[in-house]
N, C-alpha and C positions, 0 to 999 in steps of 0.2 A: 166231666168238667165242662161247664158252659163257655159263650164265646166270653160274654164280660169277665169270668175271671180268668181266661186264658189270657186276653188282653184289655186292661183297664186302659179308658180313657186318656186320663190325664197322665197318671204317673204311674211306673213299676216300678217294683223293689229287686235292687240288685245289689247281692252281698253286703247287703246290712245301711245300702245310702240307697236315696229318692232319684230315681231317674225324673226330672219333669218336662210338661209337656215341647216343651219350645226347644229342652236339650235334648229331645230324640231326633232334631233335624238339623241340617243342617243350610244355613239360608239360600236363596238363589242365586241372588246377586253377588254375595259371597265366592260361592260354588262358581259362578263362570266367571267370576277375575281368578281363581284359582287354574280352568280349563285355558284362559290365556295366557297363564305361567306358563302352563306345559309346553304351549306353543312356543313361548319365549325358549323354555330351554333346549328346543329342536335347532332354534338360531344360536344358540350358544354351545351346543355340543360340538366338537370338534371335531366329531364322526362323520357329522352331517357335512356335505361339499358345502363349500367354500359361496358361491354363488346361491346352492339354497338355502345357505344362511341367512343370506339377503331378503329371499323371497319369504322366510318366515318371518325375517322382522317385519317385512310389509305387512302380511298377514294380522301379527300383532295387533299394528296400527289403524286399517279399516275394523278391525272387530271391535276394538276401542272405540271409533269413530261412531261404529252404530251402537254401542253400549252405553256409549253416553245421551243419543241422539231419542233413543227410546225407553231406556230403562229409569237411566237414572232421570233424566225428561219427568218421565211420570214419577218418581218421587219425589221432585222438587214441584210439583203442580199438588202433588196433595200437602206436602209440606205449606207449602204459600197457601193452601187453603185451609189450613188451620186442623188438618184429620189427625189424631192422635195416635187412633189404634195400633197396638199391636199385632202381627203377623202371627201366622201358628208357628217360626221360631222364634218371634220374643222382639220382635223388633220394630220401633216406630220409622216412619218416614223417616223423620229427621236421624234419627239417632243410627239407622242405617248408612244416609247419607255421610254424616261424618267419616261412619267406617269406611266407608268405598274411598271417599278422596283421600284418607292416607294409606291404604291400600292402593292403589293407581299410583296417588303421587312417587311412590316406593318402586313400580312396577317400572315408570314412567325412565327416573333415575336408572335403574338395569337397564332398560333397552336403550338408553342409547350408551352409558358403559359399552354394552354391546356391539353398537354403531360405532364407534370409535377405536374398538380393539379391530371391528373385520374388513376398516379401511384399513388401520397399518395392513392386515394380509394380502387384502387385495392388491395395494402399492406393492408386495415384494414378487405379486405374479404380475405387475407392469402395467396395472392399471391405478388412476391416481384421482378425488376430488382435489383440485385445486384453490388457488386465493389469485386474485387480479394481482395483485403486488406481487405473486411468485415467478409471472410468466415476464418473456423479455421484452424487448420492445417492440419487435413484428409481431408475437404472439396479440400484445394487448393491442397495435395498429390494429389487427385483423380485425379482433373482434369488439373494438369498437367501430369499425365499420359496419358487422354485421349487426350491431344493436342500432346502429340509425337507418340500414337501410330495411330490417325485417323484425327489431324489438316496436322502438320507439314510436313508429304510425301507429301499433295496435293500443299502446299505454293512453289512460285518459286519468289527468288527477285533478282530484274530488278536492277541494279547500274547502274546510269546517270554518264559518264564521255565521255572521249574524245574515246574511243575507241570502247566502247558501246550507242549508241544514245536514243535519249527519245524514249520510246516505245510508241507503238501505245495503248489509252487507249479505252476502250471500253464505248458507255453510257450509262449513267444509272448503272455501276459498281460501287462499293466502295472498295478505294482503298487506301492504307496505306504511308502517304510518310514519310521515316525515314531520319533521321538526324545522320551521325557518323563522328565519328575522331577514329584515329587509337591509343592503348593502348600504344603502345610503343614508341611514337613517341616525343622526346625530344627535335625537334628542333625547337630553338627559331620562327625559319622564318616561320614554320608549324603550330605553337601551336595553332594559332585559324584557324585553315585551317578543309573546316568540308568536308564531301562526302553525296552524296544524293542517296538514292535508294527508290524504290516502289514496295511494297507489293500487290498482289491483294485480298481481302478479297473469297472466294470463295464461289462463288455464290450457289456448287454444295450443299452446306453441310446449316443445318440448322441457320440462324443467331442468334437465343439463344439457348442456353446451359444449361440443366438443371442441378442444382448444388445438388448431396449428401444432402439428409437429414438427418437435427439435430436427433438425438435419442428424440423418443416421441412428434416427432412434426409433427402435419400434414400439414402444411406451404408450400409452392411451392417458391422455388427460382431461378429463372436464371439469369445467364452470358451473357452477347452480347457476339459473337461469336469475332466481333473486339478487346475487351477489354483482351478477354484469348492470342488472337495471340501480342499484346503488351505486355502481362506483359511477355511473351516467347519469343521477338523480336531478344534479343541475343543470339539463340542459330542457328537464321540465319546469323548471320554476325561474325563468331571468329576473335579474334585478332582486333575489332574494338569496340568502348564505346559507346552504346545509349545517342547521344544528347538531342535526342525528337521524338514523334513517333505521327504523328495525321493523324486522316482520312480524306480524300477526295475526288469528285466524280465528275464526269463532265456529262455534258446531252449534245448531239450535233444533229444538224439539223437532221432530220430523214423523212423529204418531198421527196418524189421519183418525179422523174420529167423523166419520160420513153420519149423515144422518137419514139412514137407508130407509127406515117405515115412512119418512115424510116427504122423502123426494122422491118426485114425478117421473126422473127419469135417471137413473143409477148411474150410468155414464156422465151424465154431466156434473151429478155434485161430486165423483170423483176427482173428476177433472179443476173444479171447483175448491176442492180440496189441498189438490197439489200446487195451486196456487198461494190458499194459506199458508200451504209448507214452508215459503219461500221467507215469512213473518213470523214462522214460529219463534218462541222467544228461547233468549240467549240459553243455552246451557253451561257453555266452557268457555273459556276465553285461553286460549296459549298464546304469549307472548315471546319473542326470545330475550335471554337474557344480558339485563344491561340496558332495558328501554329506557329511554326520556322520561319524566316522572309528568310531564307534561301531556305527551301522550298515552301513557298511561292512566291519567285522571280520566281523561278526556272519552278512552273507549269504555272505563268504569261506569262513568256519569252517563255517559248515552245510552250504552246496553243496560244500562241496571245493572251490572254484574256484582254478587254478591263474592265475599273473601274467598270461596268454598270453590267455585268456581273458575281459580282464575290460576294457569299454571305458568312459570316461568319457567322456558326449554333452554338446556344449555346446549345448543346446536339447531339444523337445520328442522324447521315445521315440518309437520304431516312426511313420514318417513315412507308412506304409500306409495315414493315414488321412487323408492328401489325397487320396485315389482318390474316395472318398465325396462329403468337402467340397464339392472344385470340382464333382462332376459333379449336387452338388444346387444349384445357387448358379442361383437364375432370372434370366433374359435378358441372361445373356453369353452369347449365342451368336455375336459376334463375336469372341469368345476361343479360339473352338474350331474345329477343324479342319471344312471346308464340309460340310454330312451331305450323304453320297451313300446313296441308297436300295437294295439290292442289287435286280436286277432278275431277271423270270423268265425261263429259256431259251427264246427263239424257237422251238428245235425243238419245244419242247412246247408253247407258249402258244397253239398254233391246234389241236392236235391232239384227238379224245375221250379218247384214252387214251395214256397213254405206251406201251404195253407194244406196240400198232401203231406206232410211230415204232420203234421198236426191232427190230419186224421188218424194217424198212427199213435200217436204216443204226446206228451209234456214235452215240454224243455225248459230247462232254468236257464238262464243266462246270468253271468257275473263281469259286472262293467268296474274298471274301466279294461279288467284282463280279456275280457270279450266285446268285441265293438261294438256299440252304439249304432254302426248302421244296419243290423239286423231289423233295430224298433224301424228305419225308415221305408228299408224295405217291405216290412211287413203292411205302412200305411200303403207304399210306391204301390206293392204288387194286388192289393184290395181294389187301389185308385183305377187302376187300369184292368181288372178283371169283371168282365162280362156281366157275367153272373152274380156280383158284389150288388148288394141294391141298396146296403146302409153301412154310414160307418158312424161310429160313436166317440167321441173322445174327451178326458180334462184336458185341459192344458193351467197350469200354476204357473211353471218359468219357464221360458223359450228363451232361444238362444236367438241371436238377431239374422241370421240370414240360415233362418228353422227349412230345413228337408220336410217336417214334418207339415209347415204352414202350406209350403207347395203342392205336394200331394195330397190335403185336404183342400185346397184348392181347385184342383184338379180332378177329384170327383164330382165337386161340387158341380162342375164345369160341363161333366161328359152324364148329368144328370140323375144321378147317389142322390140320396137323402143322407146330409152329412148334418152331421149335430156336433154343436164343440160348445163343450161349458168352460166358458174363461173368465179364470178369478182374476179380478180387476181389483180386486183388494191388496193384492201380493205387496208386502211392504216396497218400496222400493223399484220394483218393477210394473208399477201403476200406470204410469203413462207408454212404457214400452205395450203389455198387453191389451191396453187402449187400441194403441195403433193396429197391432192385431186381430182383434176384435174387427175393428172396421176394415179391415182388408177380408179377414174372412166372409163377410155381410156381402161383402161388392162382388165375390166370387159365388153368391151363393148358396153360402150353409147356413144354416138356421145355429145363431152364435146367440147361447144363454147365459147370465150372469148371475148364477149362480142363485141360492137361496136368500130369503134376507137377516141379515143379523148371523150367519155362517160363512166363513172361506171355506170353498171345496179346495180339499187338499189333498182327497184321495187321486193316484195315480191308476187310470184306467183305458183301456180303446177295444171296445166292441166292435165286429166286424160281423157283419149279416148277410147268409151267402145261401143262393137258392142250388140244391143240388137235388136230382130226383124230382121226386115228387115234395118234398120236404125242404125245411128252411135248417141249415146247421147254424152257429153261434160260433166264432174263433173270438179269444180274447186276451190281452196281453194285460198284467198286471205288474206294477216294479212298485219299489219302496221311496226310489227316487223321479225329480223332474223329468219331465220329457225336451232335455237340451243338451243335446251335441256337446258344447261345451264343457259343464261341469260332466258329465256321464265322461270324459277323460283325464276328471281330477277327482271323483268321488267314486266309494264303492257304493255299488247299489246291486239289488237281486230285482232281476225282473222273469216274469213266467211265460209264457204263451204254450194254451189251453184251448180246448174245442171239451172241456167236461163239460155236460148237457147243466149240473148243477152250479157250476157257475156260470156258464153261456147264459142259464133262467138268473140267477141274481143278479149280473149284470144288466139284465135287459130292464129287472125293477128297479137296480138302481139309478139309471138315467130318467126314467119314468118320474122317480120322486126329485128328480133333481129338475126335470125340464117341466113338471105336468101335476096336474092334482094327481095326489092317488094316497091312499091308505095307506100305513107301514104296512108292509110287507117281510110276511114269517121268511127268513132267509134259512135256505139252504145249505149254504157254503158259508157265505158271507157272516161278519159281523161289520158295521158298518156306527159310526159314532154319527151326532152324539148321542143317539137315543140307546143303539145296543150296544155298542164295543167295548165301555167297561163291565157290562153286564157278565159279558160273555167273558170275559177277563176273570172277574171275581169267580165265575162257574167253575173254569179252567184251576184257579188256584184254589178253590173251595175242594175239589174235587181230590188233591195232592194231599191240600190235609186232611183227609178223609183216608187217603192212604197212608200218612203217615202215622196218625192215632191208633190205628190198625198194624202198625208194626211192618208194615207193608214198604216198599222204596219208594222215596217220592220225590220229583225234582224239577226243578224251572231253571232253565237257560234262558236270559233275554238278552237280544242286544239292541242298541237304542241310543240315539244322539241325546236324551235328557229325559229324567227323572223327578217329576219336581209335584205331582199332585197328593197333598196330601193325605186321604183316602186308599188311595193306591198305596203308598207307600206302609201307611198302619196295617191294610190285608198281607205284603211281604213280610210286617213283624209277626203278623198274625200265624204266617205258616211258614217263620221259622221257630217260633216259639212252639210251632206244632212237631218239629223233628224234620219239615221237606227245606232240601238241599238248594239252596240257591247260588246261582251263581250270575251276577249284570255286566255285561259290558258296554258301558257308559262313557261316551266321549266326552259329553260336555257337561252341562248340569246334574248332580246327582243330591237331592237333597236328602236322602237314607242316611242314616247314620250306621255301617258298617261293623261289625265284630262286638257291640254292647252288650256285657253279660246279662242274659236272660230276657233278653231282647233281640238282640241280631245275632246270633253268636253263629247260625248256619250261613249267612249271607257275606258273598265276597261281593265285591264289585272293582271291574279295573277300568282302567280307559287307556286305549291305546290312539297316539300323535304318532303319524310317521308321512312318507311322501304322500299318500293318496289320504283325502276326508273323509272319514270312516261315517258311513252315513246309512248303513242298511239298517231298516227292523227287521227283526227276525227272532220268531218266539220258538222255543221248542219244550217242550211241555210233558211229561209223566217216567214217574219213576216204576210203576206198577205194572208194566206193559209196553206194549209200543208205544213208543213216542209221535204225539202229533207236533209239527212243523207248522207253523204261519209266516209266511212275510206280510208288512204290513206298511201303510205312510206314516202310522200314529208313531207318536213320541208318548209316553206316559208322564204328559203334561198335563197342567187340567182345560188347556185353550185346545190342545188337541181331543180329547176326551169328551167336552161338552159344547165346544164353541165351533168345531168347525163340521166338514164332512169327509170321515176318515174311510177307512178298510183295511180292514184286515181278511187275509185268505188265505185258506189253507191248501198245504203242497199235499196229492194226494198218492202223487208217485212213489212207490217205497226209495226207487234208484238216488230220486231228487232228493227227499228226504233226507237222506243218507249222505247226499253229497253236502248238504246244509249245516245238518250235524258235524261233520268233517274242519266245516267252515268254523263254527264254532267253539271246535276243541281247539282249533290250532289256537285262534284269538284265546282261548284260556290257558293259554300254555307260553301265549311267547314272551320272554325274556328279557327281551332286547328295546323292544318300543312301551310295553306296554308300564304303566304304572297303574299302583294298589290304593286302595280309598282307605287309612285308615279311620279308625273312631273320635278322632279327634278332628278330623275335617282337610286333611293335609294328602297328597300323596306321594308315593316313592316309587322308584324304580324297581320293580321286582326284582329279586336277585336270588338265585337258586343253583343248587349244584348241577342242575340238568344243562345238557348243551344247549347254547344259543340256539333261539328259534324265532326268528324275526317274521310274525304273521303274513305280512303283505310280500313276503320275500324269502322265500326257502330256499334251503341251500344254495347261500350266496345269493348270487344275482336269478335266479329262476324264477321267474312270479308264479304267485300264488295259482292261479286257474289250472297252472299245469301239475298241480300236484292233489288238486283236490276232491280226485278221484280215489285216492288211497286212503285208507283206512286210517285215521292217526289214535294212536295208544300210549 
């Protein structure tokens, strides 16, 4: 049987109806408002504490916030420009678009249901959002004092008329639009004639307010910061009468679009760039509900804002800011999820130096059950070693006061040839890794920006150490950022190696990244975008090869998003061939799951729980022993051809092993994880097997201390 009729293009036939092209996938944008459900219903499980219910709904809300800011952004830009086309799931710009905002609009309605159900709880554990009209009359003395002596200097209002123009609003701000008519004004012709101006909420100052306690109550109450500056509205406007006062905020495109082959120097049309951000045009407008229709016309007409666009919230704006709240709220710490301490790797914790364990043997490390300062130490202990004469490193996201930025620093300093490739493209963190960038330069190292028309996004640091007569190579590889931060809310697999065949692949791959030089036949390495799906396809080419043969054949991946076309028709390809697949997909999955005669071997889950499940991690054959890769790629297609990835292989059997381990459990657990079916929806796995909550064995035990054992 050839490959075309193993797998036709367009359509296959299953049990007597036409699977077609566009119903074999399932969309993107789709598929991650679908990944923010799940989030949603982590804040809606009653399982989950009390308090991280909160922090999910935030969560919610910034994913939202950059979902609109980019994605659907770039739909409504091809929409306004007239592109038709349909998508390989069937779907135009526009006709997408539609979908999404009553999809959202729907989402939007639950979460704050949401917000409203996990105040009453909070209220019965003594903590309370309050109303200015609920408090008494010292509470509201007080805190009208402290709106005039620490709100009111910061507030400045913007009046919209003929001689002052709409200001420019910023996104993601909230911001106040008031309604007045003048006190004195008796003429008939004027009487309903109103004025418009806009307050900005100030971001600088905290958005609740904590209000004076009752005598003998230990009760916590706060004020939204919006609600104090309205019921004080008039003492910004004399000689005019509050009509109405309500909040509102806009979110605007915020896709940088550099134009790297023509500028002269890459830093600055970034920087150039981030300034257009601040004009991108409107995407969303949220209102709360009950606005002025006056003001309402008025932010219409000015943003342009089309119907599609424009949401009416029944309750408080931008809900991002119970992230803050709860996580400042003192001693509920029975609210919150039990702290686990990330601990330091045994292999190093007796040793003097890492870089001697390393001549010994691998080590995998698993963040956030294993700490994050092993990667510092490893930059610390090269920074200050003799004999260290190069260090090599990406950096994508850093954390703002980086261990890692100092001790590249600090080679720099005591005279290392230090090399640091920092993507300045990173959505988002553009102007932070700027600043970086130039701190590193003033220290020092020779700071490259990467290729042009690619983010480097592979996760790498070479360390180049003269011992003997001979140069050895140590190198640390992870799936995730190099930042402190997220490395203790994200799972990530990171390696540190002295194998001579990757110490030679990493040494070419900074070479193609900093320097002319030829592709380079890789060793170890596959590296995007020129080889990494290559080698992908090899890898599953090679399964069905085993499987045709009658032979066992199997693919384990696990992966924050699934969405490249291509890629996804080679997974029908070799399950239609008999090899066993199994995905573990957090976020976007665009596979269409269980399809007779099409998927029918491929599961795929995605597990939401406390920690962002963010490793790649391939593990590969049913015929044999299984080969292991961790990797940065996502089987995206911007991953795949657009940026600079890596994938590399674990060569350790122990590690190996421990990885697999990893992986059964995530296909086993119970409890967090949910199932993709074929229709595009998922559920709760539910099985007669006992509870097995992946990131959390037996009970509270984390995972790192368990995944040394065998699981069957």
């Amino acid at each position: 049987m050839g490959k075309k009729d193993r797998f036709p293009s367009l359509a296959i036939r299953t049990g007597g109806s036409i699977v077609t092209s566009a119903k074999k996938y399932i969309n993107r944008d789709l598929s991650w408002l679908e990944f923010n459900r799940r989030v949603l219903e982590e804040a809606e499980d009653p399982e989950t504490p009390l308090l991280e219910r909160f922090q999910f709904l935030s969560i919610v809300q910034s994913n939202l916030d950059e979902f609109m800011s980019v994605r659907v952004a770039g739909l409504q830009a091809q929409s306004k420009a007239g592109y038709t086309k349909t998508d390989f799931t069937g779907y135009t710009p526009q006709g997408l678009i539609t979908r999404l905002v009553k999809k959202t609009a729907r989402m939007v309605r639950e979460q704050y249901r949401t917000y409203r159900e996990l105040l009453r709880l909070l209220a019965k554990e003594g903590v309370s959002l309050t109303t200015f009209a609920e408090l008494n009359v010292e509470q509201q003395t007080a805190l009208t004092t402290y709106f005039k002596e620490i709100i009111y200097p910061v507030l400045t209002p913007m009046a919209v008329d003929q001689s002052r123009p709409f200001p420019l609003l910023h996104s993601k701000e909230l911001y106040l639009a008031v309604v007045l008519k003048q006190e004195d004004d008796s003429s008939d012709d004027d009487e309903d004639k109103t004025f418009c101006a806009i307050v900005q909420v100030p971001s600088i100052l905290a958005r609740t307010v904590i209000v004076p306690g009752r005598k003998n109550s230990r009760k916590l109450s706060y004020l939204l910061l919006e609600d104090l500056i309205k019921e004080h509205i008039g003492l910004l406007f004399s000689g005019y009468k509050t009509e109405a006062v309500h909040a509102f905020r806009i979110t605007r495109n915020s896709d940088l679009t550099p134009n790297e082959e023509g500028a002269e120097d890459l830093l600055q049309e970034i920087e150039k760039e981030l300034r257009r951000r601040r004009r991108g045009l409107p995407v969303r407008l949220e209102v709360e509900k009950g606005i002025h229709q006056d003001a309402l016309e008025l932010l219409q007409d000015e943003l342009e804002m089309e119907h599609e666009g424009f949401d009416e919230i029944e309750g408080p704006l931008d809900l991002g800011f119970l992230s803050k709240f709860v996580g400042g709220l003192p001693n509920y710490e029975h609210l919150r999820y039990p702290k686990h301490e990330p601990v330091y790797p045994e292999e190093f914790d007796e040793a003097e130096d890492m870089l001697s364990v390393l001549r010994e043997k691998d080590v995998l490390v698993y963040h956030p059950y294993e700490s994050f300062e092993v990667v510092d130490d490893f930059i610390l202990e090269a920074a200050a070693d003799p004999n260290v004469l190069a260090i090599k490193m990406t950096l994508y996201r850093v954390s703002v006061n980086s261990v890692l930025i100092q001790g590249l620093a600090r080679a720099a300093e005591s005279g290392k040839q230090v090399t640091v490739v920092v993507e300045i493209k990173a959505r988002f963190d553009e102007a932070r890794n700027i600043a970086w960038a130039r701190q590193l330069e003033k220290a020092g190292c020779h700071v490259v920006f990467g290729l042009v028309g690619l983010k480097t996004h592979a996760k790498i640091t070479l360390v180049v150490r003269k011992e003997a007569d001979t140069l050895r190579r140590y190198v640390h590889v992870g799936t995730g950022n190099y930042n402190e931060n997220t490395a203790r809310l994200y799972t990530d697999a990171g390696l540190f190696t002295s194998h001579p065949d990757i110490g030679a692949d990493a040494t070419a791959l900074f070479n193609e990244m900093t320097g002319y030089s030829t592709p380079h036949l890789w060793s170890a390495f596959a590296v995007a975008p020129v080889g990494l799906k290559p080698k992908l396809f090899e890898l599953i080419d090679r399964e069905i090869g085993h499987a045709l043969a009658g032979r066992p054949a199997s693919i384990i991946a696990k992966m924050n998003s699934l969405s490249n076309q291509s890629m996804i028709d080679k997974l029908y390809e070799a399950s239609q061939a008999g090899v066993k697949i199994q995905l573990i997909v957090r976020g976007v999955c665009c596979l269409r799951p269980g399809v007779p005669g099409l998927s029918d071997n491929i599961r795929v889950i995605s597990i939401v729980d406390r920690y962002l499940e963010h490793a790649r991690i391939l593990a590969i054959g049913g015929g044999g022993e299984q080969e292991v890769y961790i990797s940065s790629a996502d089987w995206m297609t911007r991953n795949l051809s657009r940026r600079v990835e890596l994938m590399c292989p674990v060569y350790d059997p122990a590690l190996r092993h421990m990885l697999m381990n990893l992986l059964e459990m995530n296909l086993r657990d119970n409890v967090k994880a949910r199932e993709l079916s074929s229709t595009g929806s998922y559920e709760k796995v539910k099985n007669e097997e006992a509870p097995l909550r992946s990131q959390f064995l037996a009970g509270d035990i984390p995972l790192w201390k368990s995944i040394g054992a065998t699981v069957r």
